[in-house]
C-alpha atoms as a printed R data frame, in Angstrom:
    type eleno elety resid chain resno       x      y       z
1   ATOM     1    CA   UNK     A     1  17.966 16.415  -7.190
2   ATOM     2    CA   UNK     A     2  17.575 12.710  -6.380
3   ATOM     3    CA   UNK     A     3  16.602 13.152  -2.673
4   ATOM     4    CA   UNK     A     4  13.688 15.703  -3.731
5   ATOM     5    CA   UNK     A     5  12.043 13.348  -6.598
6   ATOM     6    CA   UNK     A     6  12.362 10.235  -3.448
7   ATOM     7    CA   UNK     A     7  11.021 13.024  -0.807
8   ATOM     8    CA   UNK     A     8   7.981 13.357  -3.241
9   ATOM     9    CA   UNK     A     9   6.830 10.099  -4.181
10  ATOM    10    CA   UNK     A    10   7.596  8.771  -1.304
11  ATOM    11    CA   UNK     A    11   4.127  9.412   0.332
12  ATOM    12    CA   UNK     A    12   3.270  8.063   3.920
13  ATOM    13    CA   UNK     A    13  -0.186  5.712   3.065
14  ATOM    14    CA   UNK     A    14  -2.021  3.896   5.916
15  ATOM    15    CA   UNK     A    15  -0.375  0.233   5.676
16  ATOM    16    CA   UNK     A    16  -2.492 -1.588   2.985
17  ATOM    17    CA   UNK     A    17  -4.360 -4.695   4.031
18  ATOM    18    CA   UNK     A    18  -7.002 -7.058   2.088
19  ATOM    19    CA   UNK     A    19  -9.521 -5.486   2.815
20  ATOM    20    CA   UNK     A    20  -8.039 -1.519   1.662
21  ATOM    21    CA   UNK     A    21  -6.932 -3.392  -1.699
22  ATOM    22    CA   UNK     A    22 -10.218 -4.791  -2.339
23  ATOM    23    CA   UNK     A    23 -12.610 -1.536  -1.321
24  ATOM    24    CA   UNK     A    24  -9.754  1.028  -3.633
25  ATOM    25    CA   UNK     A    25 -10.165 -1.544  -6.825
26  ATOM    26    CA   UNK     A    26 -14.196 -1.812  -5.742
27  ATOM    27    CA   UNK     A    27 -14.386  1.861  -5.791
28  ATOM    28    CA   UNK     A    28 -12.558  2.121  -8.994
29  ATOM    29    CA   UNK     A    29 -14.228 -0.827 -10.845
30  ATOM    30    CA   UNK     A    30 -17.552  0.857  -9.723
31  ATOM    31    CA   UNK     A    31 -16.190  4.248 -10.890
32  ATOM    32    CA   UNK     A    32 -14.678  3.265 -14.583
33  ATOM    33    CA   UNK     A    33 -18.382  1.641 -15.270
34  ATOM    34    CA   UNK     A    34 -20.619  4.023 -14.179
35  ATOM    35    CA   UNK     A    35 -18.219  6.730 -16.204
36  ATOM    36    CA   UNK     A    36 -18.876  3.856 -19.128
37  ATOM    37    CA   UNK     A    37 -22.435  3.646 -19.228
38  ATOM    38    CA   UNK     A    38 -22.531  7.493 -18.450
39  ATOM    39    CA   UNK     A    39 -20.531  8.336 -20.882
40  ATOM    40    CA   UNK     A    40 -22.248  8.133 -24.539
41  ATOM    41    CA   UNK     A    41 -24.822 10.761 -22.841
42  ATOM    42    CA   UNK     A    42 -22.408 13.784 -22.836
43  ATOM    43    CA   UNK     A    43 -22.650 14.246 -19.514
44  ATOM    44    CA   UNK     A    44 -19.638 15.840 -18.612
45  ATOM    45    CA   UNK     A    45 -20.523 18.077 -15.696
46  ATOM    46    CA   UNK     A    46 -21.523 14.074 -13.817
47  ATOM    47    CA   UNK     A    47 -17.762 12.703 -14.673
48  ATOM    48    CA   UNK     A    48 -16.296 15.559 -13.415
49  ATOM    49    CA   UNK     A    49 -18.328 14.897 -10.040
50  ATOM    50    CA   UNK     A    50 -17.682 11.535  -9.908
51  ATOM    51    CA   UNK     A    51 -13.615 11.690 -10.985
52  ATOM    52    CA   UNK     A    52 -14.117 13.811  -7.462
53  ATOM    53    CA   UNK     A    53 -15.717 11.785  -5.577
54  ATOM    54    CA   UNK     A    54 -13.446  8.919  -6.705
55  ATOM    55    CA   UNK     A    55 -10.562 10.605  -5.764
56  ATOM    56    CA   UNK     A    56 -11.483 11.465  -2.191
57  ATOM    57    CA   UNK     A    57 -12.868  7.814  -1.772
58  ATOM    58    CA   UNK     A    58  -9.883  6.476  -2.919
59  ATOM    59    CA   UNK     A    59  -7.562  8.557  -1.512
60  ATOM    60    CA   UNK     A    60  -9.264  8.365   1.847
61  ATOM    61    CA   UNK     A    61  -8.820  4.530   1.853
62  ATOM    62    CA   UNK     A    62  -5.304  4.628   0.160
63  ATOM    63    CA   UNK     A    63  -3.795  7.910   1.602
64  ATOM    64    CA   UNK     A    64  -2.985  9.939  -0.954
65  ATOM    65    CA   UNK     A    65  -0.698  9.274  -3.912
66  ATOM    66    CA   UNK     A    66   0.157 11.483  -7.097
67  ATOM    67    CA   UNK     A    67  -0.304  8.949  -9.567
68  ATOM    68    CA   UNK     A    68  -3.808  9.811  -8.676
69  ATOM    69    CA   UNK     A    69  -3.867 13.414 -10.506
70  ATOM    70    CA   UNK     A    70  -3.257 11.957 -13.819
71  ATOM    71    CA   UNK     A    71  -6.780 10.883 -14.809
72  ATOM    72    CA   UNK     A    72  -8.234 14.072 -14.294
73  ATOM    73    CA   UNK     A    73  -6.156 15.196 -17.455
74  ATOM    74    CA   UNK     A    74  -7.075 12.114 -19.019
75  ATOM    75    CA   UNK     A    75 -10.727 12.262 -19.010
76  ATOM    76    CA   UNK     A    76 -10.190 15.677 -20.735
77  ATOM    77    CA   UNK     A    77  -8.344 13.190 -24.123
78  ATOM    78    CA   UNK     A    78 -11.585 12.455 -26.562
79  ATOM    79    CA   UNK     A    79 -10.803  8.735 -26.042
80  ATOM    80    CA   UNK     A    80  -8.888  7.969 -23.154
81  ATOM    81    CA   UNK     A    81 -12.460  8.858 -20.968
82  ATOM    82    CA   UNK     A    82 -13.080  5.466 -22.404
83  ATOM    83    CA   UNK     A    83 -10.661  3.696 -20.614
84  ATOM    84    CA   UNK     A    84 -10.448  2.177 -17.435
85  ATOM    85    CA   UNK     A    85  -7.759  4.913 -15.676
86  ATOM    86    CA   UNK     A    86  -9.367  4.596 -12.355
87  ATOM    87    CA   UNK     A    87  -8.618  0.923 -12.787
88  ATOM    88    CA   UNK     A    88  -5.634  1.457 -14.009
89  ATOM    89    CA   UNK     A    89  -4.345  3.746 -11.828
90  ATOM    90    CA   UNK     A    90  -5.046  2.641  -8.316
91  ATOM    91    CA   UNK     A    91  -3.921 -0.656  -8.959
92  ATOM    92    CA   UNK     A    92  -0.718  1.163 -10.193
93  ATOM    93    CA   UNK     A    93  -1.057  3.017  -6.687
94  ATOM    94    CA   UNK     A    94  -1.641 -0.362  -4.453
95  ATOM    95    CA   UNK     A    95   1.798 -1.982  -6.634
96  ATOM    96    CA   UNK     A    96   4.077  1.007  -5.906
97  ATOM    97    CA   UNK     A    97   2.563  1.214  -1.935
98  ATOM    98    CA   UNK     A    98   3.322 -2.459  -1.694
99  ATOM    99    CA   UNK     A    99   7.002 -1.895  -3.186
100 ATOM   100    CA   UNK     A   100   7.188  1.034  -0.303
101 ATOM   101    CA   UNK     A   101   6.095 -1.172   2.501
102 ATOM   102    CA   UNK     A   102   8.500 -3.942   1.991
103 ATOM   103    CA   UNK     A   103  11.464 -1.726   1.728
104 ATOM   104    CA   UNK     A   104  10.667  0.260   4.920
105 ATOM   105    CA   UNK     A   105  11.675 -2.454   8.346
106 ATOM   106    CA   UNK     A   106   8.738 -2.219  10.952
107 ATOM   107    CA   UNK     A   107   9.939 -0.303  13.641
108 ATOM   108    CA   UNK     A   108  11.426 -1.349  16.935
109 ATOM   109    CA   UNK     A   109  11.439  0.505  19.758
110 ATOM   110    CA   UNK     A   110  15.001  0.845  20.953
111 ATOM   111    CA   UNK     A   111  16.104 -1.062  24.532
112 ATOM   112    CA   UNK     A   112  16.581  1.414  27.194
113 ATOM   113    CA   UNK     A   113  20.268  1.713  28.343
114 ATOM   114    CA   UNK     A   114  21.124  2.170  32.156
115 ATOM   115    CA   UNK     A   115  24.502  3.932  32.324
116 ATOM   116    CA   UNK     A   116  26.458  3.593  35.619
């Protein structure tokens, strides 16, 4: 059972880099307060759009992760659409990627051998 649960969240992301870290947290910043001010309005048709549009953005610059489904369910909690889960979450995302990529070795292309 082990090797399955490592299989799936082990996800292969495009290496992370400044400027990845700072556009994902950008988007989500930008996402979590427009949601804010949008929010009182009862506009929930517009969050749904934009949870969408958040998570193709983000997964586009992150590769995709499934810590990223969670706030979908958690916009649908009275309060929790409050919160800053896109925040939240994809710095969650850029921790765990960054744990990934320092246990993984670059790799090195093996020496040819010449057998006589």
């Amino acid at each position: 059972m082990q090797p399955v649960l490592s299989k799936l969240n082990h996800t292969n992301g495009p290496r992370l880099t400044k400027i990845r870290i700072i556009l994902a947290l950008a988007i989500a910043v930008f996402t979590d307060g427009l949601q804010l001010l949008l929010g009182p309005l009862g506009w929930a048709f517009i969050d749904d759009i934009i949870d969408v549009i958040a998570m193709i953005l983000t997964s586009l610059v992150l590769g995709f992760h499934w810590l990223l489904l969670p706030t979908f369910v958690l916009k649908l909690i009275p309060l929790a659409d409050d919160l800053p889960t896109w925040t939240a979450c994809v710095a969650a995302v850029i921790v765990l990627r960054r744990r990934e990529q320092r246990k993984v070795p670059p790799v090195q292309a093996e020496k040819p051998t010449i057998e006589i």
